[in-house]
N, C-alpha and C positions, 0 to 999 in steps of 0.2 A: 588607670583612666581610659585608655586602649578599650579595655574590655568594656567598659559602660557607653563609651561613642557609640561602639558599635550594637550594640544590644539598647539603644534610643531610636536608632531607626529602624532596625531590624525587631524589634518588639511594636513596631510602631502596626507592622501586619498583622497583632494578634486583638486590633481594634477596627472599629467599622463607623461608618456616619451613614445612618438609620433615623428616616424620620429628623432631622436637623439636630440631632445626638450622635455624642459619642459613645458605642457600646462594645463592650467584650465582643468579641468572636465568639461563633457555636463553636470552632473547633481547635484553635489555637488559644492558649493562655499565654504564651511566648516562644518568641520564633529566636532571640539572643541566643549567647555563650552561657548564659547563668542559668541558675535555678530558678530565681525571679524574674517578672518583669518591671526593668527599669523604669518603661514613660508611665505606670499607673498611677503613680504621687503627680502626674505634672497631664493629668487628665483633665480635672477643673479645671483648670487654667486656660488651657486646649479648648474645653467646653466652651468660657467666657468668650475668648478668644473669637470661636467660629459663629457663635448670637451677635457677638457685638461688629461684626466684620459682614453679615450677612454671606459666611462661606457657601452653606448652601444654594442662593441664588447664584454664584460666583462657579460655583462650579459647573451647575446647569448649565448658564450662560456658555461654557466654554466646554464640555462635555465634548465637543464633533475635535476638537483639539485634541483631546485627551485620547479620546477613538482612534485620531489618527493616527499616532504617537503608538497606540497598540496594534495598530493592521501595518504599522513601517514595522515596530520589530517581530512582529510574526511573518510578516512575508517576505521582510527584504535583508535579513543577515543570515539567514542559512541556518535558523533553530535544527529546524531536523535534522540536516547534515550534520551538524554538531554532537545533537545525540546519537545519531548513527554510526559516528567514527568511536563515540567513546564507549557506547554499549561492544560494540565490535572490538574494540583496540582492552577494555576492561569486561570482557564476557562472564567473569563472576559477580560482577557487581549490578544489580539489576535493581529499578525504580520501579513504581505503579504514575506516579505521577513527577512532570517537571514545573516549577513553578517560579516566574523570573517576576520579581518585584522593582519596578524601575523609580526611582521618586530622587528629585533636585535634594532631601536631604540627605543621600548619600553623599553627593559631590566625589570625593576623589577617596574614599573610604568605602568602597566595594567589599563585601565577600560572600561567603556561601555556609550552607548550612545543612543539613541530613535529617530525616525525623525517622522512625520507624515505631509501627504502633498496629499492634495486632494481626500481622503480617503484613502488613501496608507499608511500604516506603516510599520515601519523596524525598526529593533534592531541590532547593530552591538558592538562587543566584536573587543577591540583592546589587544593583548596578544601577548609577546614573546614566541617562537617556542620552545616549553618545549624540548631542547635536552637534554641528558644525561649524566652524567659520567661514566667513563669505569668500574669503581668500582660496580654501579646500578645492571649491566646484574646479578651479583656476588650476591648480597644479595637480589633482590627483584624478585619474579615469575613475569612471563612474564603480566600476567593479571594484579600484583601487579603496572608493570611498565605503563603500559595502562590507570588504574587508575587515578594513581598519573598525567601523562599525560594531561589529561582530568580537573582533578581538579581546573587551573587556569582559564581555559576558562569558565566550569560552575560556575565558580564564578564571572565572569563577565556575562556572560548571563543571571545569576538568576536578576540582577540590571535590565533589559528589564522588569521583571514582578513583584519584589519584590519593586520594588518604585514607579511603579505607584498605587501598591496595598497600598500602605502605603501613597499614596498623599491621596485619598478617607476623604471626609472629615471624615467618619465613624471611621476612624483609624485615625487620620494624629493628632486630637484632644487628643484621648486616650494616643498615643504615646509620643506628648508634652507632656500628664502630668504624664507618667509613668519617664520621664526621665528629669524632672524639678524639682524632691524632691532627688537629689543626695546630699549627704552632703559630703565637702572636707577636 
């Protein structure tokens, strides 16, 4: 069940809302664990849902939110720097593009994903929108709260370079046997 949580929100970016519809992606069929996409059975639904809810005036309405929400996590958790430490810290492991999906129905069900396709590779981090409590501003320096910010996503990002480094048969062998003599 594990696997289809996470392949409902994470498949959820291989869909778009076009024209007050919901349509396939040009470029994504699915962004999951699986072979399939899991939300395409529960698209009508979705569809009814977003007519009968009027989502697209709802979103308009709120779009400068939404904006905002995207110009906090590009400019104020340290994207780059993130990628800078891991392209540097993993120098064999190189992307064409990063692409961070942030949406409430992650919630606490975060991960990441790899695509590669006709020499093109990309790494995407699916994470909810580290908002705050009013208590935070109170006890943590602003830097503190930037940090902590940050830390979900580079923990999904690191997964783009710390697993393929650890597929390498070089590692992938050691690994199995470091963690095959655990006694319970």
């Amino acid at each position: 069940m594990q696997t289809i949580n996470h392949s409902l929100k994470m498949d959820a970016y291989a869909f778009e809302f076009h024209n007050e519809k919901i349509v396939q992606s040009p470029v994504y069929d699915r962004t999951g664990f699986s072979n399939a996409n899991h939300l395409r059975e529960y698209i009508p639904g979705l569809q009814q849902f977003a007519a009968k809810t009027n989502f697209a005036d709802f979103y308009m309405q709120h779009k400068p939110f939404y904006d905002s929400l995207i110009v906090s996590y590009r400019d104020s958790v340290g994207v780059p720097e993130m990628q800078k430490w891991l392209t540097k810290n993993f120098p064999s492991i190189k992307y064409d593009s990063f692409k961070i999906i942030f949406s409430p129905l992650v919630s606490s069900n975060q991960s990441a994903t790899r695509f590669g396709f006709d020499g093109f590779k990309e790494a995407q981090a699916h994470v909810n929108f580290p908002f705050r409590d009013k208590g935070d501003l109170k006890s943590m320096s602003k830097e503190a709260l930037l940090v902590r910010d940050g830390s979900i996503l580079f923990t999904e990002l690191n997964h783009a370079f710390v697993n393929p480094e650890s597929e390498k048969p070089q590692y992938a062998a050691r690994i199995t046997n470091a963690l095959s003599n655990f006694s319970m």
